[in-house]
C-alpha positions in Angstrom: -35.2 -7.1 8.2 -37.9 -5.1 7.2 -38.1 -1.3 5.4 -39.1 -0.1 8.5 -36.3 -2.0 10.3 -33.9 -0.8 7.9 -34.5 2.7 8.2 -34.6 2.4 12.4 -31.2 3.3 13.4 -30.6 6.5 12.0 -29.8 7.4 15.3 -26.8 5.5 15.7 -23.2 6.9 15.9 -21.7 6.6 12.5 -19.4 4.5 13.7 -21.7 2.4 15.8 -20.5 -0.7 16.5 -16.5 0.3 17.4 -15.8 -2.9 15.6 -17.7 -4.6 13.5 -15.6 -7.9 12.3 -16.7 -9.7 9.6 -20.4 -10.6 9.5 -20.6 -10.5 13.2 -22.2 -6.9 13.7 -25.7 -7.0 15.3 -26.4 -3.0 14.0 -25.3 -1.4 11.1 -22.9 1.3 11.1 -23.8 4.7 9.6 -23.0 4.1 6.0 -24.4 0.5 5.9 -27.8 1.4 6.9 -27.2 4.2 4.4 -26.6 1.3 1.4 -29.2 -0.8 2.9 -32.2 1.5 2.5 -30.9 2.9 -0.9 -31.0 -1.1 -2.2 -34.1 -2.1 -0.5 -35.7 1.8 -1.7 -34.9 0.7 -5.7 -34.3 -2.7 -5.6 -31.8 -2.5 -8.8 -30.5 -5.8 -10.3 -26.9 -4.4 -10.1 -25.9 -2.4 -7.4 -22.0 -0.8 -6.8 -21.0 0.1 -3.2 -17.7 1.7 -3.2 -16.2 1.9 0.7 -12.9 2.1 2.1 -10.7 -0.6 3.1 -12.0 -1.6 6.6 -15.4 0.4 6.1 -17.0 -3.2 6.9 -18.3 -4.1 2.7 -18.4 -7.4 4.0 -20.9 -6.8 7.1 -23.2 -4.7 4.4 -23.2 -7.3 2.1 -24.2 -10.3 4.2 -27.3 -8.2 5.5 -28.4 -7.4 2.3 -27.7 -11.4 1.3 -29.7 -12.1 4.4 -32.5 -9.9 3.7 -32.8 -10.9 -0.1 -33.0 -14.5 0.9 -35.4 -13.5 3.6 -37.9 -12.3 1.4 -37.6 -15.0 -1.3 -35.8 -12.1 -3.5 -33.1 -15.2 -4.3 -32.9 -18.2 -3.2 -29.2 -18.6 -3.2 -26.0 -16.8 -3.1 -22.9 -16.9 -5.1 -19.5 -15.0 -3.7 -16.7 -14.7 -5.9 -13.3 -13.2 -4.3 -10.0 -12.7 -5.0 -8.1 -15.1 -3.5 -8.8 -18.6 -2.0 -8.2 -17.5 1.9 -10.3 -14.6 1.3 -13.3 -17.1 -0.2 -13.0 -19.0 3.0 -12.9 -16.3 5.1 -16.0 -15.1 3.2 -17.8 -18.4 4.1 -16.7 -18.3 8.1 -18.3 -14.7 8.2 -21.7 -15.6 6.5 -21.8 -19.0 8.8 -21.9 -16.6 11.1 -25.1 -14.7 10.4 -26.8 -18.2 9.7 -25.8 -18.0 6.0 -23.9 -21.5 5.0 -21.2 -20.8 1.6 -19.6 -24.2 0.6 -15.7 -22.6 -0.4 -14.3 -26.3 -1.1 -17.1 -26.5 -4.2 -16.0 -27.3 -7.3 -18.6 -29.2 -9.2 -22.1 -30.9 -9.7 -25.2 -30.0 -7.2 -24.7 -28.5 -4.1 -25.2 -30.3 -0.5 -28.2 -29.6 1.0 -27.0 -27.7 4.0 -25.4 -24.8 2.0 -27.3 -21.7 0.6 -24.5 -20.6 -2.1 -21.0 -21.2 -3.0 -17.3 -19.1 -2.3 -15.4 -18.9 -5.3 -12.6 -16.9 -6.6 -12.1 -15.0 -10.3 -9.7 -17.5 -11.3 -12.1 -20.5 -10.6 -14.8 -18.7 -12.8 -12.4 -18.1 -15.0 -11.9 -21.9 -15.6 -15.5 -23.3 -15.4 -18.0 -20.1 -16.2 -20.7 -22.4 -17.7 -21.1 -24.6 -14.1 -21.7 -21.2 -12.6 -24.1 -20.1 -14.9 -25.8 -22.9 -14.5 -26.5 -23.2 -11.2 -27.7 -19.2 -11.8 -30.2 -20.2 -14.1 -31.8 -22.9 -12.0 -32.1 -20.8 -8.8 -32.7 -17.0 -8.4 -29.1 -16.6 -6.9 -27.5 -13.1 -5.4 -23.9 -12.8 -6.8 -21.4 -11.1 -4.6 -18.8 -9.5 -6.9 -15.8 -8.8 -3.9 -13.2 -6.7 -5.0 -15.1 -6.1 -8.3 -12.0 -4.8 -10.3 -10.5 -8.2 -10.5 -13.3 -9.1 -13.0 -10.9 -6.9 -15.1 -7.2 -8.7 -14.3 -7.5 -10.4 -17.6 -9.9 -10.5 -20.8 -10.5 -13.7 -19.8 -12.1 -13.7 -16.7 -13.6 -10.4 -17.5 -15.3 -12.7 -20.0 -15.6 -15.4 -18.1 -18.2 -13.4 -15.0 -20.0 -11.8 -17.9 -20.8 -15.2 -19.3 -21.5 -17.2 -15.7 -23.2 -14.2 -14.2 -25.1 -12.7 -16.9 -28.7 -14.8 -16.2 -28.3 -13.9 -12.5 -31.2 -12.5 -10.3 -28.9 -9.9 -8.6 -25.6 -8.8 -8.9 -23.6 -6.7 -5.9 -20.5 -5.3 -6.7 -18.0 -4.0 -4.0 -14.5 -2.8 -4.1 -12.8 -0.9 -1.7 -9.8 0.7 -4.0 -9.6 3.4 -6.6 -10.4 1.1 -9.5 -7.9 -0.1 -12.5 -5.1 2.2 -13.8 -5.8 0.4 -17.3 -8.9 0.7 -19.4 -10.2 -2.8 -19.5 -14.1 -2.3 -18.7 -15.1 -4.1 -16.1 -18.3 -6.6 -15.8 -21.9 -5.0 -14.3 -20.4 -1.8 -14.1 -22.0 1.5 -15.3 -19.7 3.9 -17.1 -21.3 7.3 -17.7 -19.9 9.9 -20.0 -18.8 13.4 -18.1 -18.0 16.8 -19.6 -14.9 15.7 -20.5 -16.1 13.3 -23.2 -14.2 10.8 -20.4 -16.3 7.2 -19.3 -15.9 7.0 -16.1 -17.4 4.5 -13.4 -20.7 5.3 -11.6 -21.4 4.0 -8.1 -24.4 3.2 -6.6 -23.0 4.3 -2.8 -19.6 5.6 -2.3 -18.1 5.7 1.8 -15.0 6.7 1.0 -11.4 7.3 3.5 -12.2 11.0 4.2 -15.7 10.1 5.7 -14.9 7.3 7.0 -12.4 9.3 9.0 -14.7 11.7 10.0 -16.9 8.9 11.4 -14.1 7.1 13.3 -14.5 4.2 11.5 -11.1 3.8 9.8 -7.5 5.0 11.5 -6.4 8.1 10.8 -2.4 6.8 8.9 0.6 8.5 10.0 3.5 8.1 7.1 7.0 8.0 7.9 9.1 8.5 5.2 12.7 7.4 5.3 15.8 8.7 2.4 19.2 7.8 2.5 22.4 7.1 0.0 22.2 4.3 -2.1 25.0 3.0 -3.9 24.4 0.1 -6.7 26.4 -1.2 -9.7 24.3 -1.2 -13.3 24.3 -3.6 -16.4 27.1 -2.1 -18.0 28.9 -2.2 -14.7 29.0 1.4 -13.7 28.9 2.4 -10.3 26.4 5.1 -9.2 25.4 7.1 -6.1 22.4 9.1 -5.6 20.3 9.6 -2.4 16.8 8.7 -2.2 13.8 11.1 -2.7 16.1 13.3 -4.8 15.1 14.3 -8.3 16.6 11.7 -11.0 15.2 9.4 -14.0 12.8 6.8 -13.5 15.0 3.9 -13.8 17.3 5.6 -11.5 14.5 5.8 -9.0 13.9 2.6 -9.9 17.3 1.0 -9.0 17.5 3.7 -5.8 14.7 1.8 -4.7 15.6 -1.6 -4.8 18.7 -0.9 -3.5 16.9 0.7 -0.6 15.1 -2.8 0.2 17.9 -4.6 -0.3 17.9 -7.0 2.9 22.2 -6.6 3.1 22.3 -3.1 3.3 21.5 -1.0 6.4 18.5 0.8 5.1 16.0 -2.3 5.7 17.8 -2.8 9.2 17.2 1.3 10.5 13.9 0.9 9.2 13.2 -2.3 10.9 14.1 -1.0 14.1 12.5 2.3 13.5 9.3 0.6 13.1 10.1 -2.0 16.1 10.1 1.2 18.4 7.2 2.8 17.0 5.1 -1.1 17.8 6.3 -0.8 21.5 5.1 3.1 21.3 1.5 2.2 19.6 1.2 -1.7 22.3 1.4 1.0 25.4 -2.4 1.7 24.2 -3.1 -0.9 22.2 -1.2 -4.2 23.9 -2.3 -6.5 20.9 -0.9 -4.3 18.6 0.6 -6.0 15.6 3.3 -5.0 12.9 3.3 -6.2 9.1 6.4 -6.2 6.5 4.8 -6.6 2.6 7.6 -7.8 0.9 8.3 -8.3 -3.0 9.3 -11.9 -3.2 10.2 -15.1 -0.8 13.6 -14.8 -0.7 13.2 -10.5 0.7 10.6 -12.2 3.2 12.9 -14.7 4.4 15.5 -12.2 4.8 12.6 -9.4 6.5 11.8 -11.8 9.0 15.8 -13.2 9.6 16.5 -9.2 10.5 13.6 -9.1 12.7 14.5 -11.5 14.7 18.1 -10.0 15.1 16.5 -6.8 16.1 14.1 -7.9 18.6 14.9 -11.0 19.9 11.5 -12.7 18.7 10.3 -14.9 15.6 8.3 -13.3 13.2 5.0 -14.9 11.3 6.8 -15.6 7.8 3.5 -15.9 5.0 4.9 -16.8 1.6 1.6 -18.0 -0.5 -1.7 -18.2 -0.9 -2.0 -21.5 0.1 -3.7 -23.5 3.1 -0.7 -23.1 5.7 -0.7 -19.5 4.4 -4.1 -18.7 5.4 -3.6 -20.5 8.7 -0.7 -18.9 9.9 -2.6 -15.3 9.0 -5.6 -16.4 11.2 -3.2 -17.9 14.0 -1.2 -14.4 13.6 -4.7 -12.7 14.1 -5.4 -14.5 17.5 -2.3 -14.3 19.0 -0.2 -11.2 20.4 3.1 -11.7 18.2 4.8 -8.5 17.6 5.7 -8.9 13.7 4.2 -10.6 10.4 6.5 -10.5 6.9 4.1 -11.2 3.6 4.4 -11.4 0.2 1.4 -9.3 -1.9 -1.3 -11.4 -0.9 -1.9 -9.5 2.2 -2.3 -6.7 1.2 -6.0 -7.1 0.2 -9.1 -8.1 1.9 -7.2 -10.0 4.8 -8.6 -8.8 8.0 -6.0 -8.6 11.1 -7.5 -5.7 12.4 -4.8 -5.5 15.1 -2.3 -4.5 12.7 -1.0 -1.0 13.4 2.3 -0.9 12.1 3.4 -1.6 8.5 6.3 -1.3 6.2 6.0 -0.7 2.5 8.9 -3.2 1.6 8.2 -3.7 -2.3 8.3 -1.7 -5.3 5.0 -2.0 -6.6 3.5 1.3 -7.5 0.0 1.4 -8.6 -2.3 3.4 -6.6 -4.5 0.9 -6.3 -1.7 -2.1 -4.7 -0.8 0.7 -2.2 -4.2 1.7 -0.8 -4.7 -1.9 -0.8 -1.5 -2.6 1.4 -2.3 0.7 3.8 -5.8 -0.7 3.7 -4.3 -3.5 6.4 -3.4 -1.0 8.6 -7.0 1.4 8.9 -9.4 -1.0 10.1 -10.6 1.0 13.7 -11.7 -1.4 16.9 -11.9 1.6 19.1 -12.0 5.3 18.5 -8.4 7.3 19.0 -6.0 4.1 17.9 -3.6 5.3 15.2 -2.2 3.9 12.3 1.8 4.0 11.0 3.3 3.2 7.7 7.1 3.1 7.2 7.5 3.8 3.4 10.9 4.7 1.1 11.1 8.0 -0.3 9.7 7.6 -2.9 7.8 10.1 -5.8 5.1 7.7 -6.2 4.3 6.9 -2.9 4.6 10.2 -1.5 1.9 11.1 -3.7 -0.4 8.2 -3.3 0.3 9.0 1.0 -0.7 12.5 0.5 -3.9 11.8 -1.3 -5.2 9.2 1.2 -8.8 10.8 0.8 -9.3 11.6 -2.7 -11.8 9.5 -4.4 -11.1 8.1 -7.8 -13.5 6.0 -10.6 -12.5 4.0 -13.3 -11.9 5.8 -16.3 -12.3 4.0 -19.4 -11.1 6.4 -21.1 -7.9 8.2 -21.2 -6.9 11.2 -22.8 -3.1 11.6 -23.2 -1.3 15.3 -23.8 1.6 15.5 -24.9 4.5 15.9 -22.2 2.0 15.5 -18.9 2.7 12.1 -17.0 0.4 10.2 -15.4 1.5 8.8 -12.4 -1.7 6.3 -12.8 -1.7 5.8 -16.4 0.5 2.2 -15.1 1.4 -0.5 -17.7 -0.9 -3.3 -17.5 2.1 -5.6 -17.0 2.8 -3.9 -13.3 -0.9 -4.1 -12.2 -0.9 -7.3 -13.4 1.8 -7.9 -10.8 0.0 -5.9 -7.9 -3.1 -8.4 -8.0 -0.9 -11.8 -8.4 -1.8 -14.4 -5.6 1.1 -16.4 -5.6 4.6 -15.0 -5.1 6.6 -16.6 -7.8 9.6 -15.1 -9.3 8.9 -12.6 -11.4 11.8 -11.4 -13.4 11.4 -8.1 -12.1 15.5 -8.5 -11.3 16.2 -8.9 -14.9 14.2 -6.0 -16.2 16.6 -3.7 -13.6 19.5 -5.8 -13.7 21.8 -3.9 -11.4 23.9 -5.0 -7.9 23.0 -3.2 -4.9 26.4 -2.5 -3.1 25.4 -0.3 0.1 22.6 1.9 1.6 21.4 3.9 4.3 18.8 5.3 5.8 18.0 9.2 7.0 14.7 9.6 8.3 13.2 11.8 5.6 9.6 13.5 7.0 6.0 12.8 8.4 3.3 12.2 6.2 -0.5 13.0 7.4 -3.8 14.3 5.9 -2.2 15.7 3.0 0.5 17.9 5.2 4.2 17.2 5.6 6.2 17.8 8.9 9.9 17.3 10.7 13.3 18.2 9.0 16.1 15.0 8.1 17.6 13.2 10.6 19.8 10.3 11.2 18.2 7.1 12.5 18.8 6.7 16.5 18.7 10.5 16.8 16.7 12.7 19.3 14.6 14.1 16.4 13.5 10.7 15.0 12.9 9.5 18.6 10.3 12.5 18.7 8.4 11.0 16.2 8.6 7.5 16.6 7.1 8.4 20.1 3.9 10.0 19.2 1.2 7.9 21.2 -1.0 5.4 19.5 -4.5 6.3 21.2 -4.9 10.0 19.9 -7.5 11.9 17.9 -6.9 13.0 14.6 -6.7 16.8 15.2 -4.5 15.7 18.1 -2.2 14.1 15.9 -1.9 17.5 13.7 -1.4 19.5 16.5 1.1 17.1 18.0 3.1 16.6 14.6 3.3 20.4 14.3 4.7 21.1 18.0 7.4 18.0 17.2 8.5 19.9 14.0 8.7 23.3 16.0 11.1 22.1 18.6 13.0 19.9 16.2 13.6 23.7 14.6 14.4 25.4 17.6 16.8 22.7 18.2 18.7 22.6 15.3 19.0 26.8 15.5 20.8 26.8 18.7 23.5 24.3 17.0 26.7 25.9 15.7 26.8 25.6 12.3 30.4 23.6 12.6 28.7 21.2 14.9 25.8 20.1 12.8 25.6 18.0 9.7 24.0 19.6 6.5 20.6 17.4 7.1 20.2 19.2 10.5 20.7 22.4 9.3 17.8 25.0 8.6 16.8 25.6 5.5 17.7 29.6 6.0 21.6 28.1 6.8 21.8 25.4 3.7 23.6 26.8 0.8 21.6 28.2 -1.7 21.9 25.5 -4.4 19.1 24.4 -6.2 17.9 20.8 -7.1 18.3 21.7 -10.7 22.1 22.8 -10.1 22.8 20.0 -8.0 21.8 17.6 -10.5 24.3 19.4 -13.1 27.0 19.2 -10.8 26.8 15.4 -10.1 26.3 15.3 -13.8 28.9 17.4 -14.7 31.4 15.0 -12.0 30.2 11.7 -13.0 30.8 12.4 -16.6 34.4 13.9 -16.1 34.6 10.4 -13.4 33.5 9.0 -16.8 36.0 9.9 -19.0 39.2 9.8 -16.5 37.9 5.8 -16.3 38.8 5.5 -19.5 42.1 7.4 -19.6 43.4 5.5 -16.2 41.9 2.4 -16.6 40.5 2.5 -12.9 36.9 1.7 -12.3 34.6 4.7 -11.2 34.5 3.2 -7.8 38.2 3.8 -7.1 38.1 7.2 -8.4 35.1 8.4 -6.4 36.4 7.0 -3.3 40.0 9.0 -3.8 38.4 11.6 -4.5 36.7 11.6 -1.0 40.1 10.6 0.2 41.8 13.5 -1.2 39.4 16.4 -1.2 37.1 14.9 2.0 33.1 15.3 2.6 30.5 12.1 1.9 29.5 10.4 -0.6 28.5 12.7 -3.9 24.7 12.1 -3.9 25.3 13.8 -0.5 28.3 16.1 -0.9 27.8 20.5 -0.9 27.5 22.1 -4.2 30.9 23.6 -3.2 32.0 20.0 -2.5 31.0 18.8 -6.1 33.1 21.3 -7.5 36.3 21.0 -5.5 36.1 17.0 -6.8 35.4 18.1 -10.7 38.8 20.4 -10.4 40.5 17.7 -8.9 39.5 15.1 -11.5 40.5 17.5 -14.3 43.9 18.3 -12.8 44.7 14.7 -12.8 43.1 14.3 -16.0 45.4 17.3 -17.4 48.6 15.2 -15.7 48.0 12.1 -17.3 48.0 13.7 -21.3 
């Protein structure tokens, strides 16, 4: 490809071609061409696209390989990814454009067929002086995929730096707002802002909001799902609180996992939520695919046991990055099976771009894990298909849903003010855990060590392009059925406009309810009792410490004494129960409380 060829499709659609998969497209979307001409125009030694999970980083960057080799710029390439089925799948797209990557190499020269290696981090990490050897005998082109890997550990942050440092050319890509943590990361430019803060520069940026705009990416449709969640702690006390609901972190925490817990009933509604928005989204898109991330093999197992109980069919069960692993994904790909369950390692780079429908089963929360994970999901074949992500109520990933389309860089540095949290200033420990491969245990369990006892699930709202729609419902209700039914092959102002018309009648509905007739979710905001969360809070406060203190005067465990005082004084569970409700149950304990001195 020439200068002049490079610059020649400027008339294209931005999205031209619908679907580019990897290292197969014969044109150059919008944004590619874009990179192409700013590379070829400067010709930098280190270049840093920045593009949204299934922008196509992987078309861009074989084109440019091709070109550099072309025109005796290098004479080899070296790609280093994250994982090992990604470095293979790196090598099958490059074969494809007539560039041959050996990803079984490991040492001493190179056959004569191949043009460059596919390596992961981890391999560099081990061996850095074979790789920067073979960069100082040939002008070689290093692919950097998923660039903020280099900065996983010191080690192999180290390690790139000292195998890629003699290299002709360097091309960084990552799709992801980079690290939460401030561990620079190899070949990138920081530059200082106003703030006195380093942040990352990039060369090209195609982030989710244009990509959007271009119909190159899926616009994501987030259903959110709350529910009351019982679970026994450490010190053995029994608690209740409702998902979504304001409450400490470890509560949240232990909410959470309780939520996911495959014995309860949360998982199950969910499941079967998400089952009937697949056969929704396959009426037009008949290949559509669905995808459970899960936080560990023995969740998985369990995932894919309830799927099959739901809907009658197997589901692909993907448990490590190893060769079966990486088979079964490209077998899942092929086929037109309904359901996938994973653990972590696809929710990066892995490219099913049928997959429509996901659910965020873990309890990862780094920003960058979960645009990683949604990342499966965006990847556009043809314009108007729709994606949908089943998440928990969660704080975190509420947030991280409603800001889709704001663009981050890595800051290396991080001022901290006193009482202001960061919800990205993560421990290095958890994003440590967001970028393992493999899915060993992880003592997560013992960190929360707690028994989850029972849970259910509400559907909670609709997430999409930074607005939030529909009122609580239960599962199997009209009102969720209105949302699980939106059609898959829309456009996204079609979407918005369909949301808001869905939330309108589910209003109008409720309104012509008598009060007596409906439960407190369905019940207008204007007809709720005017509690706040504030008070709320106090008052199951206020109960579970007098619960507290009758324990020890009657020798019963908390258990027992919430569930007679349900008996006695009726209503739900507390994390559930009216502000009047509350109270009636605090006079009761302290009457038997008075009885007992």
């Amino acid at each position: 490809m020439t200068t002049t060829a490079a610059s020649s499709s400027h008339h294209l659609s931005p999205a031209f071609p619908g679907r580019a998969p990897w290292g197969t497209a014969s044109k150059l979307r919008a944004w590619q061409q874009g990179a192409m001409e700013k590379y070829i125009q400067e010709q930098p030694r280190d270049f840093l696209a920045v593009a949204t999970p299934g922008a196509g980083k992987t078309t861009f960057a074989l084109t440019l390989a091709s070109w550099l080799l072309h025109h005796h710029v290098v004479q080899q390439v070296t790609v280093v990814a994250p994982t090992e089925h990604l470095k293979k799948q790196w090598a099958e797209a490059a074969a494809r454009i007539g560039i041959k990557l050996d990803p079984e190499y490991s040492a001493g020269p190179l056959g004569k067929d191949y043009q460059g290696v596919a390596v992961t981090y981890a391999g560099v990490g081990v061996r850095p002086m074979l790789h920067r050897n073979r960069v100082e005998q040939r002008k070689t082109l290093v692919i950097l995929d998923e660039i903020h890997h280099a900065g996983d550990s010191k080690s192999w942050g180290e390690a790139c730096l000292e195998a890629f440092e003699p290299a002709t050319r360097r091309l960084a890509l990552t799709g992801t707002p980079f690290r939460s943590d401030t561990n620079p990361i190899p070949f990138v430019t920081y530059e200082e802002g106003n703030d006195g803060i380093r942040r990352s520069a990039a060369d090209y940026t195609y982030g989710y909001g244009n990509a959007l705009a271009d119909h190159v990416v899926r616009p994501v449709i987030f259903l959110s799902y709350s529910g009351n969640m019982r679970w026994r702690t450490k010190a053995g006390d029994e608690i209740a609180a409702r998902l979504g609901e304001p409450m400490t972190k470890d509560a949240i925490s232990q909410a959470w996992r309780t939520a996911l817990d495959p014995r309860g009933e949360w998982m199950p509604s969910v499941l079967r939520a998400a089952d009937q928005r697949l056969t929704e989204v396959r009426k037009a898109i008949p290949d559509a695919g669905a995808l459970v991330i899960a936080s560990d093999q023995d969740s998985a197992r369990a995932y894919a046991k309830l799927i099959r109980e739901i809907t009658g069919s197997r589901a692909t069960l993907v448990l490590s990055d190893d060769t079966g692993a990486s088979k079964r994904i490209d077998d899942f790909s092929g086929s037109n099976d309904r359901w996938m369950v994973a653990v972590r390692m696809v929710s990066e780079g892995v490219d099913v771009p049928r997959l429509a429908v996901g659910v965020y089963a873990t309890t990862i929360s780094t920003p960058l894990f979960f645009a990683q994970a949604v990342g499966r999901f965006v990847r556009s074949r043809r314009r108007g298909e729709t994606a949908s992500v089943f998440l928990p109520t969660v704080p975190d990933l509420l947030t991280f849903a409603n800001e889709m389309e704001v663009e981050r860089d890595h800051a290396l540095d991080k001022p901290k003010k006193e009482g202001e949290e960061d919800p990205y200033a993560e421990s290095e420990k958890e994003m440590e855990e967001a970028n393992k491969e493999q899915d060993e245990d992880t003592g997560e369990q013992e960190q929360f060590s707690f028994e989850a006892l029972e849970s259910e699930a509400v559907f909670d709202r609709v997430l999409y392009d930074g607005a939030e729609f529909g009122m609580q419902a239960h599962p199997g209700s009209e009102e969720e059925q209105d949302y699980l039914g939106i059609p898959g092959l829309l456009e996204p102002d079609q979407v918005q406009m369909l949301l808001q018309k869905r939330q309108a009648r589910q209003i109008a509905h409720s309104r012509k309810k008598p009060d007596s007739e409906a439960d407190l979710l369905e019940l207008p905001a204007e007809r709720r009792p005017v509690v706040s969360h504030k008070e709320m809070m106090e008052l199951r406060k206020q109960l579970n410490t007098m619960v507290s203190a009758y324990v020890h005067q009657s020798g019963k465990p908390h258990g027992v004494i919430h569930t007679e005082l349900r008996r006695v004084c009726g209503g739900p569970p507390s994390a559930e129960a009216t502000a009047g409700q509350l109270r009636q149950r605090i006079a009761k304990v302290q009457e038997w409380a008075t009885r007992m001195r």
